[in-house]
C-alpha positions as CSV (number, residue, x, y, z in Angstrom):
1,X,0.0,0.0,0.0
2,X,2.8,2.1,0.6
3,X,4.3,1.7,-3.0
4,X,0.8,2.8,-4.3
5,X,0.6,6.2,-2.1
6,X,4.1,7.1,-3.2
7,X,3.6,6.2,-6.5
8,X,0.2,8.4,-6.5
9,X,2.2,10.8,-4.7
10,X,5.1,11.2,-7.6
11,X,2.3,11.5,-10.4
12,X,0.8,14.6,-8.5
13,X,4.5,15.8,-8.2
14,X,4.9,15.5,-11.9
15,X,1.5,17.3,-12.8
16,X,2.6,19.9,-11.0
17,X,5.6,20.8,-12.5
18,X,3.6,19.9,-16.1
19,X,0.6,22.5,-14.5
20,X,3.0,25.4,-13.5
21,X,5.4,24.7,-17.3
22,X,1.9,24.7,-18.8
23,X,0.6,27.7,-16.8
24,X,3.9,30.1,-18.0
25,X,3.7,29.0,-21.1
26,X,0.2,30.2,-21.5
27,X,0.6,33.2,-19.5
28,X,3.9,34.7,-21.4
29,X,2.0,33.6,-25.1
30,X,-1.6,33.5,-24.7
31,X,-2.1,36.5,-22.1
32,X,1.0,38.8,-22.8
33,X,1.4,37.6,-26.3
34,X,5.0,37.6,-26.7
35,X,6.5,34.9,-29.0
36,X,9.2,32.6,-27.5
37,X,12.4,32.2,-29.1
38,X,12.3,28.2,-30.4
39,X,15.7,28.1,-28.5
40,X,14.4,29.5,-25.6
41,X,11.2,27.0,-26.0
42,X,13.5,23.6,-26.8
43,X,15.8,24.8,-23.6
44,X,12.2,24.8,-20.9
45,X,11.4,21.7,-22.1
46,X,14.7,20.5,-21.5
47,X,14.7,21.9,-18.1
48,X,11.0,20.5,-17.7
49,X,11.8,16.8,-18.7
50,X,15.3,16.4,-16.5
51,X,12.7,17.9,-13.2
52,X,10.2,15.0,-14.3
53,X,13.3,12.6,-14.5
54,X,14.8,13.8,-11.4
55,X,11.4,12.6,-9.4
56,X,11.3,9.7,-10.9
57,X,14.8,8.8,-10.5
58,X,14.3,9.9,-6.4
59,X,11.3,8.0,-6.2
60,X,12.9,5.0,-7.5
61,X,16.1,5.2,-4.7
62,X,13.1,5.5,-2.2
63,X,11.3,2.5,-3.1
64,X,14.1,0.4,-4.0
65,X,16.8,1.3,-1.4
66,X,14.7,3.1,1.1
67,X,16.0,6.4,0.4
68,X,14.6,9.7,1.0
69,X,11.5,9.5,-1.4
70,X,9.8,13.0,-2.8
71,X,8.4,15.7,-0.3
72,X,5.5,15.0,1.2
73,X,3.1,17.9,0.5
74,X,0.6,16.9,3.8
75,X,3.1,14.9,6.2
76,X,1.4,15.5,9.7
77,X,4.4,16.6,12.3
């Protein structure tokens, strides 16, 4: 059970960092309506993809070697 609630708790991590690329994106396009360089563009989702591998990779160590696991956004103290 607790592989399940990590697990669930890694794919809200990930939507979160999709929802906040997602959310610039839109506001420096759609509400500003600047163009982005396709340099600049290609370089965010770079930086976007190694954040989403970087969780999964930590959430891997924690399951498999007991390591430190992602933040826990509601951990009671």
């Amino acid at each position: 059970m607790g592989i399940l609630i990590s697990f669930l708790n890694l794919l809200l991590y990930l939507a979160i960092i999709i929802l906040i690329a997602y959310a610039i994106r839109w506001l420096i396009t759609g509400f500003l309506g600047w163009p982005i360089d396709p340099m600049v563009y290609k370089w965010a989702q770079i930086v976007v993809g190694l954040l989403c591998i970087i969780a999964v990779v930590v959430w891997l160590v924690g399951v498999l070697a007991g390591g430190p696991g992602l933040p826990h956004f509601w951990a009671y103290r």
